[in-house]
VMD Tcl script that draws the C-alpha trace (Angstrom):
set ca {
  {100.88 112.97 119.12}
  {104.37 112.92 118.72}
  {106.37 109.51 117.61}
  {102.35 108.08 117.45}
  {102.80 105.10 115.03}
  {100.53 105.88 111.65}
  {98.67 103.61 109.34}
  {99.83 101.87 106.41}
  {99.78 104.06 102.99}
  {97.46 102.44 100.49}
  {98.22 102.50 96.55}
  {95.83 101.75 94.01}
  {95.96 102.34 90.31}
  {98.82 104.95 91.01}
  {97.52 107.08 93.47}
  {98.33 106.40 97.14}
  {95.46 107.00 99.94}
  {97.64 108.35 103.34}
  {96.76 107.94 107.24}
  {93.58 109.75 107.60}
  {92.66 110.27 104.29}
  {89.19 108.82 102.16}
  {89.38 108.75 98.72}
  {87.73 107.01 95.64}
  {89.88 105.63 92.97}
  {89.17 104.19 89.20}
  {90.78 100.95 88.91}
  {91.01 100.62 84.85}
  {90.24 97.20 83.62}
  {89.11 97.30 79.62}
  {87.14 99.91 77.24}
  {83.46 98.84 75.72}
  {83.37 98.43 71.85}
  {82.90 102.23 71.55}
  {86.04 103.27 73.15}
  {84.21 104.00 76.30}
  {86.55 103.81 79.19}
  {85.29 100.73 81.81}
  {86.54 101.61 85.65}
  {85.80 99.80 88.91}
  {84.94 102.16 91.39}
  {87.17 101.66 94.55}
  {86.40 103.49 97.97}
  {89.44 103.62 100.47}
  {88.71 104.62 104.18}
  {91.78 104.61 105.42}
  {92.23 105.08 109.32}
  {95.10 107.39 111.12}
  {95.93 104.25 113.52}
  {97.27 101.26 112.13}
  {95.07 98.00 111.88}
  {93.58 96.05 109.87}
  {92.54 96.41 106.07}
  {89.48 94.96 105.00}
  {88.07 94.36 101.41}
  {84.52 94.55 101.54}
  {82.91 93.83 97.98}
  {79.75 93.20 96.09}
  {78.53 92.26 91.99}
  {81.39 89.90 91.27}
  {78.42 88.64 89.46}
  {76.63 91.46 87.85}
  {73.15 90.34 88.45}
  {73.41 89.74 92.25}
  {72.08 93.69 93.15}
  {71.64 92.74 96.79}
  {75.29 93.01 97.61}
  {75.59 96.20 95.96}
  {72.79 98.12 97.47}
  {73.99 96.79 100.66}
  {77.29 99.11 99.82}
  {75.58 101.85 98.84}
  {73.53 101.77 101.91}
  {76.39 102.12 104.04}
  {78.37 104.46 101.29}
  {75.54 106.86 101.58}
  {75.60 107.19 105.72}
  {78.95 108.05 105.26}
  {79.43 104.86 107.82}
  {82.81 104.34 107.86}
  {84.47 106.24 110.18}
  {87.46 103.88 110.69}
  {88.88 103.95 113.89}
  {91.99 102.33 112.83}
  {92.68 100.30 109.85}
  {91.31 100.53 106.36}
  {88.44 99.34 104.92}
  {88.26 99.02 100.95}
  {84.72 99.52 99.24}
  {83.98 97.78 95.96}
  {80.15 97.81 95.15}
  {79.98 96.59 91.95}
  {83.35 94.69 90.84}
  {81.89 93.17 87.82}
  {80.53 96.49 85.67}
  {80.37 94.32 82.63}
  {78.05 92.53 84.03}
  {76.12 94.76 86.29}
  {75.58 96.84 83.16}
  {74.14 94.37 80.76}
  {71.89 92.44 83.88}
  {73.89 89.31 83.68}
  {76.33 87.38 86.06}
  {78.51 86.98 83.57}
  {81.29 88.86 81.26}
  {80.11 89.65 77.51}
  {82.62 86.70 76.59}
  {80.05 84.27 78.46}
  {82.88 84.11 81.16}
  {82.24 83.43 85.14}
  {85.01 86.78 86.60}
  {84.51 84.18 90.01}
  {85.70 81.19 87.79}
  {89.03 83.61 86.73}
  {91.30 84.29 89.28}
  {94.14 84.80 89.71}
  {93.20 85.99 85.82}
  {96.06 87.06 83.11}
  {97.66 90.07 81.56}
  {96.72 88.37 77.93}
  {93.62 86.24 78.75}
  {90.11 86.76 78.24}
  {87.61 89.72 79.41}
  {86.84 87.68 82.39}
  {90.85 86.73 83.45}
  {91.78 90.25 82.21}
  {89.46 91.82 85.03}
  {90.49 89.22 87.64}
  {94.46 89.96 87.06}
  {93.75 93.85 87.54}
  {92.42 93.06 90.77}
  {94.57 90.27 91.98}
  {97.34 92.50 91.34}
  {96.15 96.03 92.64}
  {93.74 95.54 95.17}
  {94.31 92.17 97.07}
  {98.00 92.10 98.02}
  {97.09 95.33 100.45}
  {93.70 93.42 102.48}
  {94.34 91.07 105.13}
  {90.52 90.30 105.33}
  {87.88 89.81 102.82}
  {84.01 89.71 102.81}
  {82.05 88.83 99.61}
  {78.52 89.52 99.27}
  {76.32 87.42 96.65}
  {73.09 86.34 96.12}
  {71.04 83.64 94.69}
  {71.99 82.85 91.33}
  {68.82 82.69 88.44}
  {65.41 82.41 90.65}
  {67.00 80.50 93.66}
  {66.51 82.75 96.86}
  {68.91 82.57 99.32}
  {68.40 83.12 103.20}
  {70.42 84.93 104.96}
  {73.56 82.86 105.02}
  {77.45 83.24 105.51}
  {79.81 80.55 104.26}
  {83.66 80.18 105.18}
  {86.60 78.23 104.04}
  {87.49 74.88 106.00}
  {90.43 75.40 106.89}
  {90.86 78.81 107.88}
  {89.40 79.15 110.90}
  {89.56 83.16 111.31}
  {87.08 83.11 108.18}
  {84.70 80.77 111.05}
  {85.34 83.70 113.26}
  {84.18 86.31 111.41}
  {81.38 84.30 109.93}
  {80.33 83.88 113.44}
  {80.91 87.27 113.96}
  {78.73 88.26 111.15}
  {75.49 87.47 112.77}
  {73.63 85.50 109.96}
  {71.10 83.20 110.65}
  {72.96 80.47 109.54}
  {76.93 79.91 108.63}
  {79.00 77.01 107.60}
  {82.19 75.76 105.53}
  {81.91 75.71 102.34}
  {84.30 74.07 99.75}
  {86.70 76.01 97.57}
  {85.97 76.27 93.83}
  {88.62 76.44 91.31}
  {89.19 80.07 90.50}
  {87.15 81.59 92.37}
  {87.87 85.07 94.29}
  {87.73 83.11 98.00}
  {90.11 80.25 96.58}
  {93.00 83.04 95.39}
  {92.56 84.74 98.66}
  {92.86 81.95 100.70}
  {96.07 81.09 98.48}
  {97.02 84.02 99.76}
  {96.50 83.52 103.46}
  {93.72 86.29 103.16}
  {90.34 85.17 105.57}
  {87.70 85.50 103.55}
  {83.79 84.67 104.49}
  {81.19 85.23 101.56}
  {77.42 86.11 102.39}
  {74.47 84.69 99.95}
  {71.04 86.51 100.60}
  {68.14 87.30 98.62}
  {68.42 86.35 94.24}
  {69.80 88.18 91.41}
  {68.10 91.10 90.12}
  {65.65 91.16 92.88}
  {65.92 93.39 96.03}
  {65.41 91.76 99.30}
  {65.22 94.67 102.63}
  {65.92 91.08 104.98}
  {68.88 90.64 103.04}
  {70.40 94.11 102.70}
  {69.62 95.27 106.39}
  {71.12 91.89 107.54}
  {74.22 92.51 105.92}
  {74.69 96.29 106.37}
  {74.29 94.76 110.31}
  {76.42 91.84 109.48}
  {79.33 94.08 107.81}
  {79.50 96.52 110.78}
  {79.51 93.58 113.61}
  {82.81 92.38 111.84}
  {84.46 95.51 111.57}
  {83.36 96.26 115.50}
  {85.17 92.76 116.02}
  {88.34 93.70 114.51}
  {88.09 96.90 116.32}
  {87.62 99.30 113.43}
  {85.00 100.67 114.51}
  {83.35 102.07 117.60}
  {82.30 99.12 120.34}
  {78.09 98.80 120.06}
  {77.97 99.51 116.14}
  {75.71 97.01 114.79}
  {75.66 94.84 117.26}
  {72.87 92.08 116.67}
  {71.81 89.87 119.76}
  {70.12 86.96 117.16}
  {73.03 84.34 117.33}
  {74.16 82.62 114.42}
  {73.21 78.68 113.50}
  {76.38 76.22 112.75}
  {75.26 74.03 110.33}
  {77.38 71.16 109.71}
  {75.82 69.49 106.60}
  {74.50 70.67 103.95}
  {72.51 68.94 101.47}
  {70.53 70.18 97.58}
  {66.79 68.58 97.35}
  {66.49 68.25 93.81}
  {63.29 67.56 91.73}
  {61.81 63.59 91.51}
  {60.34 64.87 87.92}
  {59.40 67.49 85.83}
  {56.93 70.06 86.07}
  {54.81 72.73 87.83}
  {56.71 73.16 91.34}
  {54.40 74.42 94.19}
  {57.06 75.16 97.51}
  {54.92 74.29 100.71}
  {57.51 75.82 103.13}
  {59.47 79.40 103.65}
  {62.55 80.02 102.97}
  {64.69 80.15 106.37}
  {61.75 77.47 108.13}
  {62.63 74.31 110.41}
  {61.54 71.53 109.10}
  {61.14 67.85 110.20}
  {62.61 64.40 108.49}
  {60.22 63.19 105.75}
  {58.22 66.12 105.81}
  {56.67 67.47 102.88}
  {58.66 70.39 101.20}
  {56.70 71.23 97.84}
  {54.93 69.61 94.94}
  {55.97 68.74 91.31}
  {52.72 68.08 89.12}
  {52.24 67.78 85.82}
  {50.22 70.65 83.87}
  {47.18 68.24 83.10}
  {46.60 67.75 86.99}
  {47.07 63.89 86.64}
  {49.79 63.39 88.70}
  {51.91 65.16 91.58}
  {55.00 63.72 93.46}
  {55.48 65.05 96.56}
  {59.30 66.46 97.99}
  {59.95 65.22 101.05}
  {63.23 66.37 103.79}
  {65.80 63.99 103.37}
  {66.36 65.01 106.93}
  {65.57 67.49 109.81}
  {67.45 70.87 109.47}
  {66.67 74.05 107.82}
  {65.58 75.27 104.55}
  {68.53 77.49 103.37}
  {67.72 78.33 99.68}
  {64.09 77.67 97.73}
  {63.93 77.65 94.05}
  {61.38 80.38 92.43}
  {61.09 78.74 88.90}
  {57.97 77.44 88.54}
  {58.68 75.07 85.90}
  {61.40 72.84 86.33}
  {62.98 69.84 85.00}
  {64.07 66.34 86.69}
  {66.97 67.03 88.63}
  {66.80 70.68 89.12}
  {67.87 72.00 92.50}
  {64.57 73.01 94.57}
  {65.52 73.60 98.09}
  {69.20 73.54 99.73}
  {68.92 71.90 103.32}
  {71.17 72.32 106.36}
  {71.63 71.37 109.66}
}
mol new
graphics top color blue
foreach p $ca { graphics top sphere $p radius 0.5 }
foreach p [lrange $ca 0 end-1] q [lrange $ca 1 end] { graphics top cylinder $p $q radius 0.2 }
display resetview
């Protein structure tokens, strides 16, 4: 229609993505020892009517799969019709990583310990700067999926920033069992975007290099009810009628001793003050000391490991 106002043009890596128009972009970050050429695959969905742009992303850390099969789930409906808006696609930001099964960089480097990065630091702060400088000054929202890290399994969880209450909104929004605030770490990729004055929630489900179908179907579900909410998308697409738990505290039980751990609850399950989570026995079944709820909430994370050491985390609590 004539003197209809369009969408924003988004740039990336050189090459602009117009009104209308889906592309998929290389962002360059680094080559591997043989002079192979390392790219982050970008997907841009970018809507004819102006809105929103959202950065949806996944394998910051390249052992948490969950997150990225949850992209390529929606990738391969060809789900994002965007109404208005843009939505930006990143399955697997950290391809160092994802490639070698490991959460971290080949330097040993955390990528979600490196923002805002630099031009001349490591592998880790290289990556982060690319990013930081290409992709994030065009989002106004962000949502971060993760998992677990090592053998901790995570339920179904969305966490927000204090402070920034439109990241509440859309955790709400988001339709997890359970959501609550969260604490920013230093350079992290939710700290430098809320520096930024970029809402950003981040959803944990399942652990690294497992996949978990609760996880990824609850936040292909979870994904689409915030994009709905922002109006991006058509009204009734993935809308989920389980409403999301507010947990206020959140509290780590962590292990009296060390030894075999037997859990004696599921992951996701009320439980009651005092009562008995799991088991830590030694392997000459002489003695056992029971883990007990320091309080009456929900079990939000169990720990897989079945050895562990004094002091290791075992379950994460909320409620």
């Amino acid at each position: 229609m004539e003197g209809e106002i369009e969408n924003k043009t988004i740039t990336i890596s050189g090459e602009t993505i117009v009104p209308g128009e889906r592309k998929l972009v290389q962002l360059n970050i680094a080559r591997l020892p043989t002079g192979t050429l390392i790219d982050i695959p970008v997907h841009v969905f970018n809507g004819k009517k102006p809105g929103p742009t959202v950065l949806v992303q996944a394998g910051l850390h390249g052992d948490e799969i969950n997150g990225v099969e949850t992209l390529r789930r929606l990738l391969q409906d060809d789900f994002f019709t965007v109404k208005k808006g843009a939505v930006v696609v990143v399955p697997i930001l950290n391809i160092f990583g994802f490639i070698h099964f490991s959460r971290d960089v080949p330097d040993g480097k955390d990528v979600n310990r490196s923002f805002p990065g630099s031009r001349n630091g490591s592998l880790a702060s290289r990556i982060a700067h690319t990013y930081t400088e290409q992709i994030l000054p065009q989002v106004d929202y962000g949502i971060d999926l993760h998992t677990g890290g090592s053998q901790r399994h995570n339920h179904p969880q969305v966490r927000y920033t204090t402070d920034d209450l439109k990241s509440k909104e859309l955790a709400e929004v988001f339709g997890a069992p359970f959501y609550f605030a969260s604490r920013l770490i230093t350079g992290s990729f939710r700290k430098a975007m809320f520096k930024m004055g970029v809402p950003t929630m981040v959803y944990e489900a399942g652990e690294s290099m497992r996949f978990d179908e609760n996880a990824i179907a609850t936040g292909v579900k979870g994904i689409q009810n915030v994009l709905t909410h922002l109006g991006m998308l058509p009204k009734g697409t993935g809308t989920t009628s389980t409403p999301s738990i507010h947990l206020d505290q959140t509290r780590w039980v962590r292990a009296p001793r060390a030894g075999m751990f037997i859990p004696q609850v599921n992951n996701g399950q009320k439980v009651e003050k005092g009562q008995i989570l799991g088991l830590v026995a030694d392997t000459y079944a002489k003695k056992n000391k029971k883990v007990k709820a320091a309080f009456e909430g929900h079990v939000l994370c169990v720990n897989h490991q079945a050895v562990v050491n004094q002091g290791d985390a075992l379950f994460h609590l909320g409620r």
